[in-house]
C-alpha positions in Angstrom: -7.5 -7.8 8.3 -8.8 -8.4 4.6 -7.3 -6.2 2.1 -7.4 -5.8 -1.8 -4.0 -5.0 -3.0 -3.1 -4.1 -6.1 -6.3 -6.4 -7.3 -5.4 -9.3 -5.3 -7.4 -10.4 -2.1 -4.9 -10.3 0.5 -5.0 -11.2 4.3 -2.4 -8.8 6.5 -1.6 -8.1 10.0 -0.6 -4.1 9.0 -2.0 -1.2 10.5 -0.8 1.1 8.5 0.2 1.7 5.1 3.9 2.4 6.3 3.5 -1.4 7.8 1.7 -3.0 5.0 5.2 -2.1 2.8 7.2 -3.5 4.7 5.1 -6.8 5.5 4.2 -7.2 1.1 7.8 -6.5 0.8 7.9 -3.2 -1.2 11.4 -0.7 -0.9 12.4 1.9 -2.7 10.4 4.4 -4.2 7.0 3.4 -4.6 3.7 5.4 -5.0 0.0 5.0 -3.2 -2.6 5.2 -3.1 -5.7 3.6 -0.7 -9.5 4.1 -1.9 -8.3 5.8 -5.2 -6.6 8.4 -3.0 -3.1 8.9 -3.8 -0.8 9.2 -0.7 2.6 10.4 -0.2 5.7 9.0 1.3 5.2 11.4 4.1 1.5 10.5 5.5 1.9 6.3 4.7 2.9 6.6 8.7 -0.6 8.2 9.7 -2.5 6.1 7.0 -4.3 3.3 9.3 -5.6 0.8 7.1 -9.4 -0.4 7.4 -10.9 -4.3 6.9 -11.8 -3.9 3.1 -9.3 -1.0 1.8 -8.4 -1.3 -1.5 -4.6 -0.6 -1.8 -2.5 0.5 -4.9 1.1 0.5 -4.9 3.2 1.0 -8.3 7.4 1.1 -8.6 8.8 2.8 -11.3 10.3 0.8 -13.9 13.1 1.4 -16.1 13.5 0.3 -19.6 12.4 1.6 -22.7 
């Protein structure tokens, strides 16, 4: 399925968003969102993904 993630034109075999981590490689503590819709930690399992989503994912980052 064709996704836009974080910008970038991506082609994924992910379902959900739960999936879609773990196949781009994200841990940790990240935050969602799909459409402009932020989604928790706890929904990313019932969050099916659709040909064309646009995905945002942002880790915090420490510094300063």
């Amino acid at each position: 399925m064709k996704i836009v993630l974080n910008g970038e034109a991506r082609e994924v075999a992910a379902s959900t968003l739960s999936d879609l981590l773990a196949e781009c490689g994200f841990s940790g503590r990240v935050a969602t969102a799909v459409n402009e819709d932020f989604i928790s930690a706890v929904l990313r399992d019932h969050q099916v993904l659709q040909d064309g989503d646009r995905i945002e994912v942002v880790a915090p980052m420490q510094g300063g």
